[in-house]
LOBADO-109827 format. One line per field, with one value per atom (N, C-alpha, C, O): residue number from 0; residue in three letters; chain; x negated, y, z. Coordinates in pm, 1 decimal, decimal comma, m for minus. Atoms other than C-alpha are relative to their C-alpha. Layout:
<rs>
num NUM ...
residu Ala ...
chaine A ...
u X ...
v Y ...
w Z ...
</rs>
This chain:
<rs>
num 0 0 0 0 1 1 1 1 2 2 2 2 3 3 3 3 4 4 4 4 5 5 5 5 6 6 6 6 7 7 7 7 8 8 8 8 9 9 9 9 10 10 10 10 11 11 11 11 12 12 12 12 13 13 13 13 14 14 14 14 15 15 15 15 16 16 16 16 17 17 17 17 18 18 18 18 19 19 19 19 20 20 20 20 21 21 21 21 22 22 22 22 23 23 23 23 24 24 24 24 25 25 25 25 26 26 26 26 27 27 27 27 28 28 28 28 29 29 29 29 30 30 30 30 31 31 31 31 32 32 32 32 33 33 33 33 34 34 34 34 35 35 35 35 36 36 36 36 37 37 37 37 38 38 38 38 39 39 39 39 40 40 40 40 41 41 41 41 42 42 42 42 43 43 43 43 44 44 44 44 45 45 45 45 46 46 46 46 47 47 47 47 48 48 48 48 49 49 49 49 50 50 50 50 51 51 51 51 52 52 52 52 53 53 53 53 54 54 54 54 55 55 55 55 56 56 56 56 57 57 57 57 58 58 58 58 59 59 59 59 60 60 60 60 61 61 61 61 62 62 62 62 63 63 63 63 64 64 64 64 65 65 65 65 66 66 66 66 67 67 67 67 68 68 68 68 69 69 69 69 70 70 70 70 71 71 71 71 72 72 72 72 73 73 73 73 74 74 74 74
residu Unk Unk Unk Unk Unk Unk Unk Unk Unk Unk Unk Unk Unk Unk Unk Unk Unk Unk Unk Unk Unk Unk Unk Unk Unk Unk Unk Unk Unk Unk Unk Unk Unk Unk Unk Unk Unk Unk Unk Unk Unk Unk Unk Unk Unk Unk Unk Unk Unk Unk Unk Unk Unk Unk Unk Unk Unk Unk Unk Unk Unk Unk Unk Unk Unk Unk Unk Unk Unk Unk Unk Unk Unk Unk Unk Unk Unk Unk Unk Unk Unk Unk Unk Unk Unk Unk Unk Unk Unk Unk Unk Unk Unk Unk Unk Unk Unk Unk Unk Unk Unk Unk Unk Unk Unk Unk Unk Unk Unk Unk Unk Unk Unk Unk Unk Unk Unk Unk Unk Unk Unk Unk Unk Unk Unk Unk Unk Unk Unk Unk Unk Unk Unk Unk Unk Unk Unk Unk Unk Unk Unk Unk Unk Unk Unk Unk Unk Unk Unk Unk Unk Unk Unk Unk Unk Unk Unk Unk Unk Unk Unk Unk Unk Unk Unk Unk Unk Unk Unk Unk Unk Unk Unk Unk Unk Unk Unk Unk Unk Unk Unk Unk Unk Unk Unk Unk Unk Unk Unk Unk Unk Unk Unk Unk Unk Unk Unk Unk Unk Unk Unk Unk Unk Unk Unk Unk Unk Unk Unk Unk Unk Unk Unk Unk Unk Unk Unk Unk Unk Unk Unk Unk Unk Unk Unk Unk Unk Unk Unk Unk Unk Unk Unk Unk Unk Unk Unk Unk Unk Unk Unk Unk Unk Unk Unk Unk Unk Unk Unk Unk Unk Unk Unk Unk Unk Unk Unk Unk Unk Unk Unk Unk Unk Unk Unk Unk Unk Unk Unk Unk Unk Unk Unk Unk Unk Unk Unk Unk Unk Unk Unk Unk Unk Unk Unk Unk Unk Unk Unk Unk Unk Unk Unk Unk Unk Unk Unk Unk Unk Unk
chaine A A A A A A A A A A A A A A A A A A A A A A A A A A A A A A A A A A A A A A A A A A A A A A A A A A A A A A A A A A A A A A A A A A A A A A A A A A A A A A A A A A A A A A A A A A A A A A A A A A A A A A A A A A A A A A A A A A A A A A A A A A A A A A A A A A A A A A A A A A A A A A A A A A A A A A A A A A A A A A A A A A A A A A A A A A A A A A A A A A A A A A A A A A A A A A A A A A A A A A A A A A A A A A A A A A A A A A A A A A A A A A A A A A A A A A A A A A A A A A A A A A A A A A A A A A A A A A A A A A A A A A A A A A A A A A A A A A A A A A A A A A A A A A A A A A A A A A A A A A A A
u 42,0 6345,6 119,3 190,2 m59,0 6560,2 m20,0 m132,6 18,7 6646,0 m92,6 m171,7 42,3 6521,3 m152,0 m227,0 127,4 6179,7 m36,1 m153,5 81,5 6146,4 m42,2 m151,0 m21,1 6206,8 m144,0 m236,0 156,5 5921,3 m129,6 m202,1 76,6 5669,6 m46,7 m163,5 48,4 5695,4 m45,8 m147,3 18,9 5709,6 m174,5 m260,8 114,7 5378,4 m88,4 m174,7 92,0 5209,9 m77,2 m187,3 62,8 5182,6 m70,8 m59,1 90,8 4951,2 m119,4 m168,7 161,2 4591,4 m43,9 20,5 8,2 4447,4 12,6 81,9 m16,7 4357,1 127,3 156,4 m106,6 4673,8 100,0 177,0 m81,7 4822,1 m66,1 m26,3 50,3 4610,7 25,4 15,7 m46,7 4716,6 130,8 165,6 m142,9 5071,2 26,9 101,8 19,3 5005,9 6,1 97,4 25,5 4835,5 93,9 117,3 m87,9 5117,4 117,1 185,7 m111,6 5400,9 m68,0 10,1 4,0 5207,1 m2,8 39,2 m10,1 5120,1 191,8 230,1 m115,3 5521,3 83,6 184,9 m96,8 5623,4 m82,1 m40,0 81,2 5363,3 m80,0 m116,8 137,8 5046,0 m110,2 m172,4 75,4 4789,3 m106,6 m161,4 103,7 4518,3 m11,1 m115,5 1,6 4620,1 m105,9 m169,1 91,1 4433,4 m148,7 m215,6 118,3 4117,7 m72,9 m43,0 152,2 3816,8 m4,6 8,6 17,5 3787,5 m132,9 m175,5 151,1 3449,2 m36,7 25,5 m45,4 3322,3 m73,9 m22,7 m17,8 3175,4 109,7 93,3 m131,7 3524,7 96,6 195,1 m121,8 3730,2 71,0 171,6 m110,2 3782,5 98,2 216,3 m82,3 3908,7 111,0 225,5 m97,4 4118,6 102,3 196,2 m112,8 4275,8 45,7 152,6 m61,3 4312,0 72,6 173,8 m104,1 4500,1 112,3 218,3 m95,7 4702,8 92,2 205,7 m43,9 4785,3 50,4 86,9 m48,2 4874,1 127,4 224,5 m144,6 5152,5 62,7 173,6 m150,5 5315,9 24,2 103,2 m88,0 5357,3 44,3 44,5 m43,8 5479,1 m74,2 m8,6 70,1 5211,0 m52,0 m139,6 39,0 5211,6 m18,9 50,4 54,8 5035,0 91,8 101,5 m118,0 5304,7 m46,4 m163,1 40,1 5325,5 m75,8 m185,4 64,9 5156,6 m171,5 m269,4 90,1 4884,1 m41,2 m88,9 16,0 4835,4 m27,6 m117,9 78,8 4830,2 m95,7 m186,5 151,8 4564,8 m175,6 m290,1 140,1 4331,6 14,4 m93,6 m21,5 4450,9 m69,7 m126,2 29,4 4363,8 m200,5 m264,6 158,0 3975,8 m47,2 m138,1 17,5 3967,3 50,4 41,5 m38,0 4107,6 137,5 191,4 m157,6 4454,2 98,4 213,9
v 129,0 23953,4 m95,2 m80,9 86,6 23659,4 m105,5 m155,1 112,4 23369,2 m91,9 m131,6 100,9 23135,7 56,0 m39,8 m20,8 23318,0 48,9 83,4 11,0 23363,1 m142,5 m165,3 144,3 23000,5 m18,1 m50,0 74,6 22956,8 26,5 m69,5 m17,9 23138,5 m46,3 m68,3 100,5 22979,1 m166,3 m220,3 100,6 22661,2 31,3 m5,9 m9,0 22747,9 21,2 m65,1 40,1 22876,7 m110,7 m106,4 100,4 22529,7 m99,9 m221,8 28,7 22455,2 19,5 132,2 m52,9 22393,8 182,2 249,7 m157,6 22767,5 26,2 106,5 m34,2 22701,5 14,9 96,3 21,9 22560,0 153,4 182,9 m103,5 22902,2 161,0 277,4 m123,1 23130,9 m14,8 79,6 23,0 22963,3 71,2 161,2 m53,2 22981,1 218,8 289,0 m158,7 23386,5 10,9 48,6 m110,5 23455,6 m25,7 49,8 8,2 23275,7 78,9 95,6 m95,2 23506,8 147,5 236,1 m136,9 23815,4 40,9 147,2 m72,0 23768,9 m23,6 27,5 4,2 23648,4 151,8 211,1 m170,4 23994,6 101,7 216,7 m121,7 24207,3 15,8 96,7 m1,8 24212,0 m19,6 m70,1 57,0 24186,3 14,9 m95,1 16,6 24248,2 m170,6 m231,7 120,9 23911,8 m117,8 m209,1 86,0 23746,8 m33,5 65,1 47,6 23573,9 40,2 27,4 m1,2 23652,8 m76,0 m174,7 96,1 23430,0 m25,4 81,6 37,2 23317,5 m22,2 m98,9 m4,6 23405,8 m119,9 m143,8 134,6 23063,9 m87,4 m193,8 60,4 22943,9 68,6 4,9 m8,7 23175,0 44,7 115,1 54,1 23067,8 m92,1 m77,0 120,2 22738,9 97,8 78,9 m114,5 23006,3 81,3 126,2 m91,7 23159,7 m66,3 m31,9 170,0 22806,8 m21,2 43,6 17,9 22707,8 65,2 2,8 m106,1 23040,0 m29,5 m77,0 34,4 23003,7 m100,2 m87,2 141,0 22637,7 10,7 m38,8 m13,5 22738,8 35,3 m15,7 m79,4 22995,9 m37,6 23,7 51,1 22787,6 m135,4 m221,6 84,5 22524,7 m142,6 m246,7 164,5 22219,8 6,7 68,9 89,6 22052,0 m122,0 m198,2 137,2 21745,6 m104,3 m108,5 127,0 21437,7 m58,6 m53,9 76,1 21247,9 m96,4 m40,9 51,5 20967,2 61,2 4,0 m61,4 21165,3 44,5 m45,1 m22,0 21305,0 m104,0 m87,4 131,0 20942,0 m19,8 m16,5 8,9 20888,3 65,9 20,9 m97,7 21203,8 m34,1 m56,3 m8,0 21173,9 m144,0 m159,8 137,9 20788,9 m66,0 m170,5 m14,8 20910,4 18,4 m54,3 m68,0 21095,0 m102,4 m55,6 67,3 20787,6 11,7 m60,0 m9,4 20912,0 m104,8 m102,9
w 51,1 4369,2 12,7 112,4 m55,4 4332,8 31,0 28,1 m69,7 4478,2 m17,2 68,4 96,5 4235,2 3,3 22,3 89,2 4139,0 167,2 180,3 m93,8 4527,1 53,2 106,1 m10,9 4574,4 m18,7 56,6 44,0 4312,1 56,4 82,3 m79,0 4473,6 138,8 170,7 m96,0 4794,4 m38,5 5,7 48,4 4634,9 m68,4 11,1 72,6 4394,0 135,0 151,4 m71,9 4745,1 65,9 120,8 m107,2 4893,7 m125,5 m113,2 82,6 4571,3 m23,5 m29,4 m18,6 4545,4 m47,3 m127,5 62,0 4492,4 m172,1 m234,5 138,3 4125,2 m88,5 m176,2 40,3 4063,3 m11,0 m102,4 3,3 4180,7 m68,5 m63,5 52,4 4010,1 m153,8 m232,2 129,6 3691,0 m29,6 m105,9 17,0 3771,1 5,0 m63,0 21,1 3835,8 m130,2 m203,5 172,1 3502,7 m74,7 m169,0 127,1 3330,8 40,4 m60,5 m34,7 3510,0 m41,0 m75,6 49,7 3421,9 m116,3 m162,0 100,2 3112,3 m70,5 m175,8 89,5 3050,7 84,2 47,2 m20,8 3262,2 m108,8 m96,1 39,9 3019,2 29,9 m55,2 m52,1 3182,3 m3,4 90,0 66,6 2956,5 82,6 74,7 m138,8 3248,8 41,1 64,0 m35,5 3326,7 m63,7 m10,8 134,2 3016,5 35,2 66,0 m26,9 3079,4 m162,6 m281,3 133,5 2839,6 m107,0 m34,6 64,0 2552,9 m29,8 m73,2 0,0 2522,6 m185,8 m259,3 135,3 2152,1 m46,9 m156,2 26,5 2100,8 m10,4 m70,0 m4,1 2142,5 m72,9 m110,1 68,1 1965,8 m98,7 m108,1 102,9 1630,9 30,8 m0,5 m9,9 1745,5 114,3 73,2 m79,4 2012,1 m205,9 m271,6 114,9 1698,7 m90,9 m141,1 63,1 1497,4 69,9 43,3 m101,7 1754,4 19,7 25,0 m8,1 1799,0 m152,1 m153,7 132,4 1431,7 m99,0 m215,8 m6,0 1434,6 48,5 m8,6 m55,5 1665,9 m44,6 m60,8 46,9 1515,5 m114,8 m186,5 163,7 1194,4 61,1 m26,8 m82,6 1446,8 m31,0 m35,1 28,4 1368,4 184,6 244,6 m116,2 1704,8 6,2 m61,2 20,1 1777,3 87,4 210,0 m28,8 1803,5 146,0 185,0 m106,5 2129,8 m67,2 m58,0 m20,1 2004,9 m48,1 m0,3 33,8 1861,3 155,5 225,2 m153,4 2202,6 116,7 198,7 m36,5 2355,8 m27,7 55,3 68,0 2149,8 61,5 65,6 11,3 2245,7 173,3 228,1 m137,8 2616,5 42,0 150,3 m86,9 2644,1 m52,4 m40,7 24,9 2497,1 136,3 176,3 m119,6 2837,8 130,4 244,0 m101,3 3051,4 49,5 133,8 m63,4 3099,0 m44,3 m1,7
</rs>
């Protein structure tokens, strides 16, 4: 292992649990680890594959667009 990606791990342990079970699934699925993948719930996933398919033609939603939806929610 190195330095750096041992670094991170200690660093990520002193994070709430959820916080570090996130950071997991996203290192496995970027080593290959499709085990890692949570379920998609099939009520959810068209808008799961809208989404997927939004990306890879690169339509991302602008910062202020994002202000916008974020300051519905109080942020």
């Amino acid at each position: 292992m190195t330095k750096l990606l041992d670094h991170a791990v200690k660093v990520a342990g002193t994070l709430p649990d959820d916080v570090q079970d996130e950071i997991a699934r996203l290192m496995l699925t970027l080593a290959g680890d499709d085990n890692a993948l949570e379920p998609v719930d099939p009520d959810h996933l068209d808008g799961v594959l809208e989404g997927l398919e939004q990306a890879r033609a690169g339509e991302f939603a602008s910062r202020a667009e994002l202000a916008r939806t974020l300051s519905r929610f109080g942020e």
